[in-house]
BATI-650463 format. One line per field, with one value per atom (N, C-alpha, C): residue number from 1; residue in one letter; chain; atom name; x, y, z. Coordinates in steps of 0.05 Angstrom, whole numbers, plus 5000, padded with zeros to 4 digits. Example, Ala and Ser with C-alpha at 12.3 -4.5 7.8 and 13.67 -1.06 7.14 Angstrom:
<sites>
lumke = (1 | 1 | 1 | 2 | 2 | 2)
torke = (A | A | A | S | S | S)
lumtor = (A | A | A | A | A | A)
rovex = (N | CA | C | N | CA | C)
X = (5264 | 5246 | 5264 | 5257 | 5273 | 5258)
Y = (4886 | 4910 | 4934 | 4955 | 4979 | 5001)
Z = (5156 | 5156 | 5156 | 5142 | 5143 | 5157)
</sites>
This chain:
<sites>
lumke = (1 | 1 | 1 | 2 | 2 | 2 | 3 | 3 | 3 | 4 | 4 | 4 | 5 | 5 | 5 | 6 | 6 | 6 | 7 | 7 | 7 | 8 | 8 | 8 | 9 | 9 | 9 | 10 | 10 | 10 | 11 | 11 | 11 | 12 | 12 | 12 | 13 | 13 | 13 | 14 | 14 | 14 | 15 | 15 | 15 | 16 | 16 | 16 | 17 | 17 | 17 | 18 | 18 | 18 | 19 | 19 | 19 | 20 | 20 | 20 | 21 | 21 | 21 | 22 | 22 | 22 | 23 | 23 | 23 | 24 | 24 | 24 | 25 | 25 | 25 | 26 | 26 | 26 | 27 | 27 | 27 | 28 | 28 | 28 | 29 | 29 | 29 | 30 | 30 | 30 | 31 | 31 | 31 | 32 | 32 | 32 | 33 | 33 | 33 | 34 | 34 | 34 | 35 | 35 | 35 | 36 | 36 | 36 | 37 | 37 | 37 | 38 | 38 | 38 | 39 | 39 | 39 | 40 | 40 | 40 | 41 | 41 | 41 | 42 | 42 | 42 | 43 | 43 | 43 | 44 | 44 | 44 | 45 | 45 | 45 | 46 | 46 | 46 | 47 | 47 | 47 | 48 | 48 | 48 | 49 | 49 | 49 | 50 | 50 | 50 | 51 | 51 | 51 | 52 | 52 | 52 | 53 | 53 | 53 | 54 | 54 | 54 | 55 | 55 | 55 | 56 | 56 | 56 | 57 | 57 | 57 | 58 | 58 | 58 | 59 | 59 | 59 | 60 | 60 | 60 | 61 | 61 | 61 | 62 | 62 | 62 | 63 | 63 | 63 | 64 | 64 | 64 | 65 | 65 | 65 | 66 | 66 | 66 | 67 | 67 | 67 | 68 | 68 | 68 | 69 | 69 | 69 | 70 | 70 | 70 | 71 | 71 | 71 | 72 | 72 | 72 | 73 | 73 | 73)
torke = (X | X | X | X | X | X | X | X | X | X | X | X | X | X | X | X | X | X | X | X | X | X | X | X | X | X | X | X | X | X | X | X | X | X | X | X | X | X | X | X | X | X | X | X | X | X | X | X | X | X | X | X | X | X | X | X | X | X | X | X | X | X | X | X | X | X | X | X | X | X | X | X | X | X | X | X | X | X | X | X | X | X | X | X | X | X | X | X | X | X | X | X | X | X | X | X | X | X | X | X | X | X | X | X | X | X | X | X | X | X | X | X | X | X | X | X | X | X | X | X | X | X | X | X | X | X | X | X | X | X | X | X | X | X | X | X | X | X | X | X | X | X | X | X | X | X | X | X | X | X | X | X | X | X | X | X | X | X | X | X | X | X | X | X | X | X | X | X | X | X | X | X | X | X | X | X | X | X | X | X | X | X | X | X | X | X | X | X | X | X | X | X | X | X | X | X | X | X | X | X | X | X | X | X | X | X | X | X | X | X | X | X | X | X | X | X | X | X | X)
lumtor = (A | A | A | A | A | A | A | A | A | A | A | A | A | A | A | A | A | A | A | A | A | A | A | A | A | A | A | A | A | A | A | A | A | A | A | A | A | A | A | A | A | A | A | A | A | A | A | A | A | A | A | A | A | A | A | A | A | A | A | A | A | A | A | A | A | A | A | A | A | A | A | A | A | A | A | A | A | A | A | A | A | A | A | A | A | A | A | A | A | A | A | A | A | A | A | A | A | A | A | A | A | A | A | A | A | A | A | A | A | A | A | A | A | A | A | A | A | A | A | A | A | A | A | A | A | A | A | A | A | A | A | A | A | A | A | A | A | A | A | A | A | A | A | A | A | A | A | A | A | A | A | A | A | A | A | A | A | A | A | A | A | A | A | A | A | A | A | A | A | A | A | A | A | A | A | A | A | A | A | A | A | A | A | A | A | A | A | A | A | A | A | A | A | A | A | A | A | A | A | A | A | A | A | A | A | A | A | A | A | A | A | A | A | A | A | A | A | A | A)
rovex = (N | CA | C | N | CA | C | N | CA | C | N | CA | C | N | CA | C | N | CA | C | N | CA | C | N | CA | C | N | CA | C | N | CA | C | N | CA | C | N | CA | C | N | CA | C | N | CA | C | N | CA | C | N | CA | C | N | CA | C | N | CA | C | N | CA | C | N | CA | C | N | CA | C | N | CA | C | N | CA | C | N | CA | C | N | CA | C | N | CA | C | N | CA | C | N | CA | C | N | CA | C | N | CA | C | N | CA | C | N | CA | C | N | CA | C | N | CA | C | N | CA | C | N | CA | C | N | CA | C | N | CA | C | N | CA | C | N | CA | C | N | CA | C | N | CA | C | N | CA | C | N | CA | C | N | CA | C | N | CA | C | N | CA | C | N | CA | C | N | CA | C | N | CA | C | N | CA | C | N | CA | C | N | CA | C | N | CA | C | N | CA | C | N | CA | C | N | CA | C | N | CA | C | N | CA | C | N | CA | C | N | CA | C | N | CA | C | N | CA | C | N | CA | C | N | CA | C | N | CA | C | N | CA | C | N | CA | C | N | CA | C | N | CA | C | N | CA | C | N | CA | C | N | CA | C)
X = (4561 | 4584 | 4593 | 4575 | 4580 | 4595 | 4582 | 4601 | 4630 | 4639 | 4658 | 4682 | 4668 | 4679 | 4685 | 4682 | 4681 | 4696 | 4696 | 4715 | 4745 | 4746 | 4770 | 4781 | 4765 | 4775 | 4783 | 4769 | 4778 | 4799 | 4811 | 4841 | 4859 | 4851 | 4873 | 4869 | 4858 | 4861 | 4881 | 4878 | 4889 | 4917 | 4925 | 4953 | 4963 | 4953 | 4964 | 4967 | 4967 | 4964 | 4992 | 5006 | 5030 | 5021 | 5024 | 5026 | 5052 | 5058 | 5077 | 5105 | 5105 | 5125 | 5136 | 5118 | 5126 | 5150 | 5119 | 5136 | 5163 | 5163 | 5189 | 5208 | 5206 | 5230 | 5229 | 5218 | 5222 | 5237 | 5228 | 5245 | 5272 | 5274 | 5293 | 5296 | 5270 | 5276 | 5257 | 5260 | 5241 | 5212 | 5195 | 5167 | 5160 | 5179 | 5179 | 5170 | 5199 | 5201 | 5172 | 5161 | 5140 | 5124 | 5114 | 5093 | 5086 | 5126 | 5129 | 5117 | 5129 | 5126 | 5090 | 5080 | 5044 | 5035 | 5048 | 5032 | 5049 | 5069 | 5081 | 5074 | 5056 | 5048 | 5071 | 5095 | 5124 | 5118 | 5109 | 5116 | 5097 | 5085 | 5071 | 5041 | 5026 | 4992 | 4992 | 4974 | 4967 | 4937 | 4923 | 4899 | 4901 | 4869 | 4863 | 4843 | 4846 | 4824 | 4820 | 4802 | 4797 | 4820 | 4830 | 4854 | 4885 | 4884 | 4899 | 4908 | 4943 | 4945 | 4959 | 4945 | 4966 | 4967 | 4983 | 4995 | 4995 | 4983 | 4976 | 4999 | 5011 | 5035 | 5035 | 5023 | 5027 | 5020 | 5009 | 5017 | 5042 | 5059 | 5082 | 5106 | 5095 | 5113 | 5109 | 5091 | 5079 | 5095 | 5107 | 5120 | 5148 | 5158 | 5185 | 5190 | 5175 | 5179 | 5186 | 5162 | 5159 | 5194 | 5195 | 5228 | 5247 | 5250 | 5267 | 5269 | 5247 | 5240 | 5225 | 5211 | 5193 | 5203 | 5191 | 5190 | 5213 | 5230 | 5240 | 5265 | 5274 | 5298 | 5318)
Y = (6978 | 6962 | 6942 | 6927 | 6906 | 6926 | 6950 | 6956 | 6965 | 6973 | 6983 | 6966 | 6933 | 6904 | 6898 | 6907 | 6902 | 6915 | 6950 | 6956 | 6949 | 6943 | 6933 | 6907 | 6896 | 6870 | 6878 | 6890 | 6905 | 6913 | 6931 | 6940 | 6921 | 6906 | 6875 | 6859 | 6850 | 6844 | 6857 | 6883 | 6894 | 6899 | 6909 | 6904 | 6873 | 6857 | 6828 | 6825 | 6853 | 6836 | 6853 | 6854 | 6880 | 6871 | 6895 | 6905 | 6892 | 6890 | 6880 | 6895 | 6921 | 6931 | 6921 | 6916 | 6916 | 6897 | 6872 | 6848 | 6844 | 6864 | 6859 | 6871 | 6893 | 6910 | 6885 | 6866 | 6854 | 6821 | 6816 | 6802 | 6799 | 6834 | 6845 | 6830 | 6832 | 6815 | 6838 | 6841 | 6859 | 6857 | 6876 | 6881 | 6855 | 6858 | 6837 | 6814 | 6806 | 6778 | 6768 | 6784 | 6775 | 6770 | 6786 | 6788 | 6758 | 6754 | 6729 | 6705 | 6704 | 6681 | 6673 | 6708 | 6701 | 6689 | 6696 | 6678 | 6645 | 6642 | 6608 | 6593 | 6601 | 6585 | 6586 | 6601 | 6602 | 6605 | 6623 | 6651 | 6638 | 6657 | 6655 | 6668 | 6648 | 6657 | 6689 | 6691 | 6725 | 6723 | 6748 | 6751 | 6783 | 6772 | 6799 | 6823 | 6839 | 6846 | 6870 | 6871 | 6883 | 6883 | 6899 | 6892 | 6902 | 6896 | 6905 | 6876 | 6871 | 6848 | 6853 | 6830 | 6838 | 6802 | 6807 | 6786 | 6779 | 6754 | 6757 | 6753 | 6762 | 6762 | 6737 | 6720 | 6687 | 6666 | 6681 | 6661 | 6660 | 6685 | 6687 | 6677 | 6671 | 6662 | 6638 | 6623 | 6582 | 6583 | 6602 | 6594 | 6594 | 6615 | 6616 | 6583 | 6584 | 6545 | 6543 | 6526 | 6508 | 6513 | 6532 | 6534 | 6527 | 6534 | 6531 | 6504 | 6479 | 6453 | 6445 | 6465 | 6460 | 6472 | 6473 | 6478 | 6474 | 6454 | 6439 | 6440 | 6453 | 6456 | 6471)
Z = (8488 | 8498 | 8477 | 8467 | 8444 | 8424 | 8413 | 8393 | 8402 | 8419 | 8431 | 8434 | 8440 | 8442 | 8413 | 8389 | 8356 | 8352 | 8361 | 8349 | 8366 | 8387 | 8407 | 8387 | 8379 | 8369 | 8340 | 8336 | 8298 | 8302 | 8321 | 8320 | 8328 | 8343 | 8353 | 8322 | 8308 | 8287 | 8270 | 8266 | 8242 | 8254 | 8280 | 8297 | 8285 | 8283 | 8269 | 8245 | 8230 | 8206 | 8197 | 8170 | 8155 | 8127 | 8116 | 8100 | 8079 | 8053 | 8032 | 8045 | 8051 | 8056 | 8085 | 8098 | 8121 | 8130 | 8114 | 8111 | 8102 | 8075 | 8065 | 8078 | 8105 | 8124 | 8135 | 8146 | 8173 | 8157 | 8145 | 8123 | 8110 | 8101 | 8091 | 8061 | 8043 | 8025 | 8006 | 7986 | 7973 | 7963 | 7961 | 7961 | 7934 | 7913 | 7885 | 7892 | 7910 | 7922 | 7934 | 7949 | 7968 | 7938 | 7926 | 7903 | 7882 | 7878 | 7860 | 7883 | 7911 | 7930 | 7935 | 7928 | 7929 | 7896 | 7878 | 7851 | 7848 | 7860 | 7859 | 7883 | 7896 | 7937 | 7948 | 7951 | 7952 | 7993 | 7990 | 8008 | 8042 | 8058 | 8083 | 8065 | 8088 | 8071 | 8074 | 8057 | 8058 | 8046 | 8053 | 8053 | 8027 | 8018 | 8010 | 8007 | 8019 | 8024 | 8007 | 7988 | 7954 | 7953 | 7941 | 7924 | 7942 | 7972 | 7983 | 7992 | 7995 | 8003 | 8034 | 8052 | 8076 | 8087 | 8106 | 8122 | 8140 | 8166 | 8184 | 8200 | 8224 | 8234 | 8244 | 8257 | 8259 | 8238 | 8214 | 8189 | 8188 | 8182 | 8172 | 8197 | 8220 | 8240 | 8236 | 8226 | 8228 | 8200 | 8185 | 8157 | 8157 | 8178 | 8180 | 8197 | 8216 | 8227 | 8216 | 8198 | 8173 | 8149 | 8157 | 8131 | 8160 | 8175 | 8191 | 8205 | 8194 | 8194 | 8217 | 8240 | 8249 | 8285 | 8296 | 8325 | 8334 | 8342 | 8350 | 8333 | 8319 | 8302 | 8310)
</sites>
């Protein structure tokens, strides 16, 4: 049962996370852009996991706020 509960939670995790491309369809800004925004702290956090980069979907929503000047804007 415990493992069953791991992997339930391993797929609700990885459902949260996109991929460079994804980001950049839902964005509409190109795969580059995202790349330059991860080497200048530009962009929404992103993780990496070996050499794959992805993006957690409520990082990148607490970032759009944050540009959009916060909650309440």
């Amino acid at each position: 049962m415990i493992e069953s509960q791991q992997n339930v939670l391993a797929a609700e995790a990885a459902a949260e996370l996109l991929t460079p491309s994804q980001l950049s369809k839902k964005l509409t800004v190109p795969k580059a852009t995202l790349a330059f925004w991860r080497t200048t702290n530009q962009g929404p956090k992103f993780l990496k996991i070996g050499r794959h980069v992805r993006y957690n979907i409520q990082d990148v929503n607490d970032w759009l706020l944050i540009l959009r000047g916060g909650s309440d804007a």
